[in-house]
N, C-alpha and C positions, 0 to 999 in steps of 0.2 A: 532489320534482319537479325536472327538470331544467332551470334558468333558461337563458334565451334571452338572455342580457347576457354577451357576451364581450368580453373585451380581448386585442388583440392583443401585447400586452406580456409577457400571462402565462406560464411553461413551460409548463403545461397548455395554452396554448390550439388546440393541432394534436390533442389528444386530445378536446377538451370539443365542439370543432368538428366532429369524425366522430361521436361519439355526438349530435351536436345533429341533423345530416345523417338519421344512421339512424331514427331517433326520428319528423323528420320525413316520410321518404320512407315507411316503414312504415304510418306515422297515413292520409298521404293514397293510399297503394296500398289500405287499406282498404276505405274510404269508395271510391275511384274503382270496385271492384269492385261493391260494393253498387249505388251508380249505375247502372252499365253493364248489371245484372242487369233492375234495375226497366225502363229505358231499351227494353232485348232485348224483355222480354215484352210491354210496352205495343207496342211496335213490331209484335207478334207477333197477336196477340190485341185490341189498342186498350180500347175503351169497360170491358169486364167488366174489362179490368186496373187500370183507374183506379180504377173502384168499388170494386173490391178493395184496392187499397194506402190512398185517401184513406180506409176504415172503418178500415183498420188502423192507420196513424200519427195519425189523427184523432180516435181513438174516436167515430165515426157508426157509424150502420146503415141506412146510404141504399141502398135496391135498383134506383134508374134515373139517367143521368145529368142527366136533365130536373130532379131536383132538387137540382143544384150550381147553377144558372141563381138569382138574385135575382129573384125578379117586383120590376115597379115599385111595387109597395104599399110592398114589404117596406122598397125603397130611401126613398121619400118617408115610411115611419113613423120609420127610423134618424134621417132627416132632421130630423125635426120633434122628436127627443130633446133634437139637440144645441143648446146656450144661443146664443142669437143672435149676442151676440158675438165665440161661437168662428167661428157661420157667416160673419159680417162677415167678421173678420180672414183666414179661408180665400178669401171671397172677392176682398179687397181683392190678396191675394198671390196667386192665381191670374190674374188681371189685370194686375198687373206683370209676371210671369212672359209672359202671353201678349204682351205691350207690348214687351217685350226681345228674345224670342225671332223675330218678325215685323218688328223692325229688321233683324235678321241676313240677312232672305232676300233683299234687294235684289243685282241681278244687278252683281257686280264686276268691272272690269277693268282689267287693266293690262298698261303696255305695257315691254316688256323685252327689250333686244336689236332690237327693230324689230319682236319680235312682241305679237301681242298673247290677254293670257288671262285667260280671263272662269271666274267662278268662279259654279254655277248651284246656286238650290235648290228637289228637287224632291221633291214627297210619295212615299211608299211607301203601297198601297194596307191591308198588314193589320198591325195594332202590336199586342204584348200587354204590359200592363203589371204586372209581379208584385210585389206587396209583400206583406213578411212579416206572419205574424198571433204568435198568444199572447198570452203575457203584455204584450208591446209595444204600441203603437198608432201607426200610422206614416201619419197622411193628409196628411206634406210628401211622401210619396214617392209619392202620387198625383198633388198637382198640380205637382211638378218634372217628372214624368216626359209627364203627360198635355198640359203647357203646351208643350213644342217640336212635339211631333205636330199638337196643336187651329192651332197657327200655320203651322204648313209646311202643309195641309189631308188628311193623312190620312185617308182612305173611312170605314178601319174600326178601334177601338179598343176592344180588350178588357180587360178588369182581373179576374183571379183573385189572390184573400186564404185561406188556410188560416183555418179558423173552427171550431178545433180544440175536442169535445164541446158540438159546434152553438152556440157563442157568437158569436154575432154583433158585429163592432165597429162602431159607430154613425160613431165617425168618419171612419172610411176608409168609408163606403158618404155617408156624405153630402158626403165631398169627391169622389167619383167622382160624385154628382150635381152638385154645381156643375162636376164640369170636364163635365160632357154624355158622359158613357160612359154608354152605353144598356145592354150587356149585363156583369154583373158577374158572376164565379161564386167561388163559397166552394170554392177548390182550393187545395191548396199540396205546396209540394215535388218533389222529382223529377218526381212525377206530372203536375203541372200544367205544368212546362215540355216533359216529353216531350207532355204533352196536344197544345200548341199548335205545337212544334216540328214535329211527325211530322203532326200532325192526325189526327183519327177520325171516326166519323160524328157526332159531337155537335161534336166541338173544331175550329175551320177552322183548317189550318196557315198560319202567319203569316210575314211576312217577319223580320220582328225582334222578341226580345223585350229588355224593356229592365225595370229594378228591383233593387233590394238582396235580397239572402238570403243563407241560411247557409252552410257548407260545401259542403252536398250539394246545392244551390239551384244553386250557380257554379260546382260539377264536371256539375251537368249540364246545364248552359249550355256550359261547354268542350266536351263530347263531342258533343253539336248542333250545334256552329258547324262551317258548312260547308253544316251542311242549311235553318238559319236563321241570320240575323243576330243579336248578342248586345253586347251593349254591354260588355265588357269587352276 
């Protein structure tokens, strides 16, 4: 495998440099293709594309998209999994979070040159927030993401999690409870950002989505931006 540690000192290093180049423009012209593919068709067709890709990269056998949606049971039994102390400390640090972020929104101004500019913050009506699922568990990346939205007063807040061979993570649905996200859905991947980018008849297109993911999570946030906003 070809290391990514170059010195510029080395005679090789104008050789190891174009092979590192090709290596990686090839790696990501792949992946951006695959992307672009999934992107096209959900674009094309919406709701049965999603169903279609989340059985395939998901190993599901879900036939409507009514059930990627969390009923609130589902959310308040995850809830009651997890050991209180985790809840505690989720909640304690969802509350700072919201405490810092709501410092921030007070209106600024200053005066320079004789003028004067005021610096405003104001909510976006639809936010989707993605965080990855598998073998990880990632419910900081719920309430990082969900704590600048709940303080500036965003409408609406979404949270789709890939919940790949129907595993549901307890963590991440019980800190989307405490941050107050009403509608959660077990989506991920390409699928789930063109979901909420493009919207369908299940997905409402959002104005920004914001959250970590993998490769093919952040190329299909790059090929969206424009049509939504994206935190990168």
């Amino acid at each position: 495998m070809f290391s990514t540690s170059l010195n510029t000192r080395e005679k090789s290093f104008a050789l190891k440099f174009d092979k590192y180049l090709l290596k990686k423009n090839s790696f990501n012209n792949s992946i951006s293709s695959e992307v672009e593919l999934i992107i096209s068709n959900i674009r094309k067709k919406g709701d049965s594309e999603i169903i279609s890709y989340n059985n395939k990269f998901d190993n599901r056998n879900i036939s409507n998209t009514s059930e990627l949606l969390f009923t609130k049971d589902v959310i308040k039994k995850s809830r009651e999994k997890v050991d209180k102390e985790v809840l505690d400390a989720m909640q304690f640090a969802f509350n700072r979070i919201i405490e810092y972020h709501s410092k921030s929104l007070s209106i600024s101004k200053k005066n320079i040159q004789n003028s004067q500019i005021y610096s405003v913050s104001r909510p976006l009506d639809k936010v989707a927030i993605y965080v990855p699922g598998g073998k990880a568990s990632y419910p900081s990346s719920v309430l990082m993401a969900a704590g600048p939205a709940k303080a500036t007063g965003v409408k609406d807040i979404y949270l789709t999690s890939p919940c790949p061979n129907n595993k549901i993570n307890n963590l991440v649905l019980a800190a989307a409870s405490i941050a107050g996200i009403q509608k959660v859905y077990s989506l991920g991947g390409v699928q789930a950002i063109a979901a909420f980018g493009l919207g369908t008849d299940t997905f409402p297109k959002v104005q920004k989505i914001v959250g970590p993911g993998n490769q093919y999570v952040n190329e299909a946030k790059r090929q969206l931006y424009g049509e939504v906003g994206i935190d990168m």
